[in-house]
Kinemage of the C-alpha trace (Angstrom):
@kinemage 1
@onewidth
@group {chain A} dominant
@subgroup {mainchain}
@vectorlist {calphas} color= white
{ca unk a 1} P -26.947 4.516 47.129
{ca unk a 2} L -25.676 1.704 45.020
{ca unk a 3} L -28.733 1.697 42.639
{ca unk a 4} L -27.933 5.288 42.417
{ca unk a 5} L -24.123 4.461 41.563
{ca unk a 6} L -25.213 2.371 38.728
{ca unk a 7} L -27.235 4.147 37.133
{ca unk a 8} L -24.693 6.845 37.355
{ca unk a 9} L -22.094 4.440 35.792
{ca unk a 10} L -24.416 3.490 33.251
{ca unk a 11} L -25.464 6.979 32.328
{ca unk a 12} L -21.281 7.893 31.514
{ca unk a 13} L -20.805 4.510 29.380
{ca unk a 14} L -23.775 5.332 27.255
{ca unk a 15} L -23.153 8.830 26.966
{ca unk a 16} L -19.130 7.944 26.037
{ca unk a 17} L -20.268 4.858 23.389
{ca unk a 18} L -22.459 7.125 21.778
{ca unk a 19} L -19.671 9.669 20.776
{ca unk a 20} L -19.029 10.354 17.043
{ca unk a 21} L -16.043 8.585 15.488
{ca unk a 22} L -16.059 9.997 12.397
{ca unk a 23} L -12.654 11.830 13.068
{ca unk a 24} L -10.742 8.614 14.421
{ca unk a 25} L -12.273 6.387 10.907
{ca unk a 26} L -10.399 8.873 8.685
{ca unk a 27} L -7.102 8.619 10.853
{ca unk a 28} L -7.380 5.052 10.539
{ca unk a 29} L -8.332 4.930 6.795
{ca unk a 30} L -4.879 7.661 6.413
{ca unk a 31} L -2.782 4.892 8.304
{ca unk a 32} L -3.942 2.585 5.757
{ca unk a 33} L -3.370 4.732 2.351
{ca unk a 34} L 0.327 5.145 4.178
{ca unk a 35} L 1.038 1.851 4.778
{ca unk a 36} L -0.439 0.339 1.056
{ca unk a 37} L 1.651 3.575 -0.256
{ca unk a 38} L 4.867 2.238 1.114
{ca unk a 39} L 3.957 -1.415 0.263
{ca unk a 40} L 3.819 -0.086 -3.615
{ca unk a 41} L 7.047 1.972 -3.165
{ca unk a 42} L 8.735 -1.065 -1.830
{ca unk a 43} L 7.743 -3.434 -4.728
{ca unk a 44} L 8.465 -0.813 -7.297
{ca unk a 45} L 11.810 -0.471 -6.125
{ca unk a 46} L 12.621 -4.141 -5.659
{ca unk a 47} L 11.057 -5.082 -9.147
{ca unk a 48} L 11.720 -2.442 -11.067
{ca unk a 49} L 14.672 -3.672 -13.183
{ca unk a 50} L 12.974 -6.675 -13.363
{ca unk a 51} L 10.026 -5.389 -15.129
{ca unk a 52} L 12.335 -2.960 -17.033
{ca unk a 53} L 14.349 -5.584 -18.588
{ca unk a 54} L 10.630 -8.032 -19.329
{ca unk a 55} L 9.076 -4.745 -21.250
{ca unk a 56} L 12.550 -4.435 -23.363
{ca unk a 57} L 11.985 -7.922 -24.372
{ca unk a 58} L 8.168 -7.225 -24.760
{ca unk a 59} L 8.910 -4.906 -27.284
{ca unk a 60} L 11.577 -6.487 -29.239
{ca unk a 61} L 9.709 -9.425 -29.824
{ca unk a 62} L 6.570 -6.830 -30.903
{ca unk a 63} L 8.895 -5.487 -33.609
{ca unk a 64} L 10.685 -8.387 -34.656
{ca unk a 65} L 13.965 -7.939 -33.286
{ca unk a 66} L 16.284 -10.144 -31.094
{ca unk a 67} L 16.779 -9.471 -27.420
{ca unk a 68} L 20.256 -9.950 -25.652
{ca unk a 69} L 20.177 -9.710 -21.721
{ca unk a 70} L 22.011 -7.335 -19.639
{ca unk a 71} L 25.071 -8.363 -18.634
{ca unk a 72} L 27.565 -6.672 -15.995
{ca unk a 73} L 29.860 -5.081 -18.586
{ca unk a 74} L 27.058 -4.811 -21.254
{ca unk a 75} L 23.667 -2.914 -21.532
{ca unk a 76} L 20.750 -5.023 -22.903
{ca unk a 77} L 20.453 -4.683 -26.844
{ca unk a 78} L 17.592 -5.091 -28.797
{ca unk a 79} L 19.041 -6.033 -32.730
């Protein structure tokens, strides 16, 4: 009875390890997209003026021109 119980046992583990996972891989490769998605979102948003303001300089040096820095009552100039 016990020999029969373990092979009984043993039968459902190998029958439930063998299942295809296919479905819960792509669930877990969408939780990943999301979460890299937001990470990018986030770093956009918190360095985008930043970057804004290094590009303006970028290209005023390019063509020769002088940058001035945004201030709070004045816009950045490129002259």
């Amino acid at each position: 009875m016990l020999a029969s119980f373990f092979a009984d046992t043993k039968s459902i583990i190998k029958s439930r390890m063998g299942r295809d996972e296919t479905g819960a891989t792509a669930v877990e490769y969408g939780i990943m997209v999301a979460l890299i998605a937001v990470v990018i979102i986030a770093a956009v948003t918190l360095l985008g003026g930043g970057l804004k303001g290094t590009f303006e300089q970028a290209q005023c040096s390019i063509s020769g021109k002088t940058y001035t820095a945004a201030t709070s009552t004045a816009a950045s100039t490129c002259l």
